[in-house]
N, C-alpha and C positions, 0 to 999 in steps of 0.2 A: 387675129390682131395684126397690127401692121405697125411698121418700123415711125416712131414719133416723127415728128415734123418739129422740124427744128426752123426758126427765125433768124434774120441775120440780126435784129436785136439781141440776141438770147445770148454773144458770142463777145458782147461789150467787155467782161469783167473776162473772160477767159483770155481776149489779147492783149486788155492791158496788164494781166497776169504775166502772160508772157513777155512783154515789152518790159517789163521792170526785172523779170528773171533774166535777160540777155543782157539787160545794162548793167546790172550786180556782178554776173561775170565777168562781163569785159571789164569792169571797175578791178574787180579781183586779179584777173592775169595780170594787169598794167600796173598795178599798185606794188603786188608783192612779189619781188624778182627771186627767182627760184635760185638754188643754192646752182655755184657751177658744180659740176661730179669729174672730180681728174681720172683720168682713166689709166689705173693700177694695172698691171698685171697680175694674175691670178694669183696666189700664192705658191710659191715653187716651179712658176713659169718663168722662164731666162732668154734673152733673147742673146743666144753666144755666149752668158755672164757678163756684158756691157749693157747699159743702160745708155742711152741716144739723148743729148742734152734736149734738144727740143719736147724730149718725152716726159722731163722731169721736172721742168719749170712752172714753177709756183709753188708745187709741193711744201707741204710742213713739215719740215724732218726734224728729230728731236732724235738727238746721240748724247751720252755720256762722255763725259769730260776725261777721265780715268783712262780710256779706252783709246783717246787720243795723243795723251802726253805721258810724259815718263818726269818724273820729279820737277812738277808745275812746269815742265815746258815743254812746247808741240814739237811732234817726231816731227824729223825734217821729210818723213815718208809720206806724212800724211796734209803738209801744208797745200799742197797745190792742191787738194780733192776739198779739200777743209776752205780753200779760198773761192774756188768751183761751185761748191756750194751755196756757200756765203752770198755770194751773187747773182744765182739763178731760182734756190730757192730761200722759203722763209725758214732759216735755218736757227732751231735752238739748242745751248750747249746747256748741260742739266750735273752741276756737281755735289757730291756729299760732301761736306765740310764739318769741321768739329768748331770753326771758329773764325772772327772776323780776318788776319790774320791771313788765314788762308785763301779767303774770299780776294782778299789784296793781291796777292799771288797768283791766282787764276784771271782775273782781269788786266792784271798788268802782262803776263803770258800772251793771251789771245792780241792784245794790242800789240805788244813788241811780235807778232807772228804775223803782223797784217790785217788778221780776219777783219777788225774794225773798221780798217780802211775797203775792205774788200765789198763791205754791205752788210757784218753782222752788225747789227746793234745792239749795246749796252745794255740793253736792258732785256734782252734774250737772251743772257747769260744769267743762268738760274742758278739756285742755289736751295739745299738743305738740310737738316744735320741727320735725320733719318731715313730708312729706304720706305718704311712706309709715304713719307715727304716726295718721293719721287714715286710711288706708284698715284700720289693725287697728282700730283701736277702733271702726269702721264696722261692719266685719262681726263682732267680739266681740258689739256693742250687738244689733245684727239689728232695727234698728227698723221700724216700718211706713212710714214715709217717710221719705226722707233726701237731705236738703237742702244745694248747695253751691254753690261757684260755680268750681271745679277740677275741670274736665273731665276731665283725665289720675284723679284719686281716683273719677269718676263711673264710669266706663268698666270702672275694677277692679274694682268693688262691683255694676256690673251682672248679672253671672252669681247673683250670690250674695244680693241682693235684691229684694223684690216695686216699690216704687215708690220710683224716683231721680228727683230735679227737677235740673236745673243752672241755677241764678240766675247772670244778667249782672248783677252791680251796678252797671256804666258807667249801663244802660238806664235811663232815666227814666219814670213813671209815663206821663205825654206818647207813649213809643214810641222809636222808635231814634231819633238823632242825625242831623240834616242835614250 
């Protein structure tokens, strides 16, 4: 037996199979724009311990409130990194509060420190009465780094996150406490 004979009629349904398979894709790449992928560094990779402004822009950072102020108002240590941010990347502050009250006090903070002028916006300034409240709003955000100093919120968020930090606020610039 011998290899069929094939017609160039026979071949009709197979290219316009194919002519409508390449125009579906080309439809598809052009339609749905793929996500951008900011490019993190590994975990526990440091380049010096500085991070390069141009390498961090865009980023979603998501830090606790706690961590940066001392009795509702911003360390003067930490204004200029906290404004830095504020302006290069989408930066969101995340506080526990027991009450409206407080919530007044943390906004009114962040604005008398600039951030608002700096590029945070109002309304990424979070807020909740529970830590369960901030490990959803943790992993709703899906930030690229996410900053706390609640180990119990760190630990939940680890499976579900690329970079967790746990800030000791006790810790002094100095180093640990004698």
């Amino acid at each position: 037996m011998g290899r069929p004979k094939y017609e160039a009629s026979d071949w009709g349904l197979g290219w316009l199979a194919m002519l409508l398979g390449a125009i579906s894709l080309y439809l598809y790449l052009t339609s749905h724009p793929r996500r951008r992928r900011r490019n993190l560094p590994p975990a526990g990779a440091s380049d010096s311990g500085r991070l390069k402004p141009e390498g961090y822009f865009g980023w979603k950072i998501l830090l606790e409130f706690k961590t940066v102020c001392d009795n509702y108002i911003l360390l003067e240590s930490e204004l200029e990194i906290l404004r830095h941010l504020a302006l290069v990347c989408d930066l969101y502050l995340i506080a526990l509060i027991d009450n409206d009250t407080e919530e007044e006090l943390i906004r009114s903070a962040c604005e008398a420190a600039g951030l608002l002028a700096a590029g945070l916006q109002p309304c990424k300034i979070l807020f909740c009465s529970t830590t369960k409240g901030k490990e959803a709003i943790g992993r709703q955000l899906a930030p690229s780094i996410y900053l706390d100093s609640d180990l119990s919120v760190i630990e939940y968020l680890a499976p579900h996150l690329p970079h967790l930090c746990c800030l000791d606020s006790s810790l002094s610039s100095e180093g640990p406490p004698s």
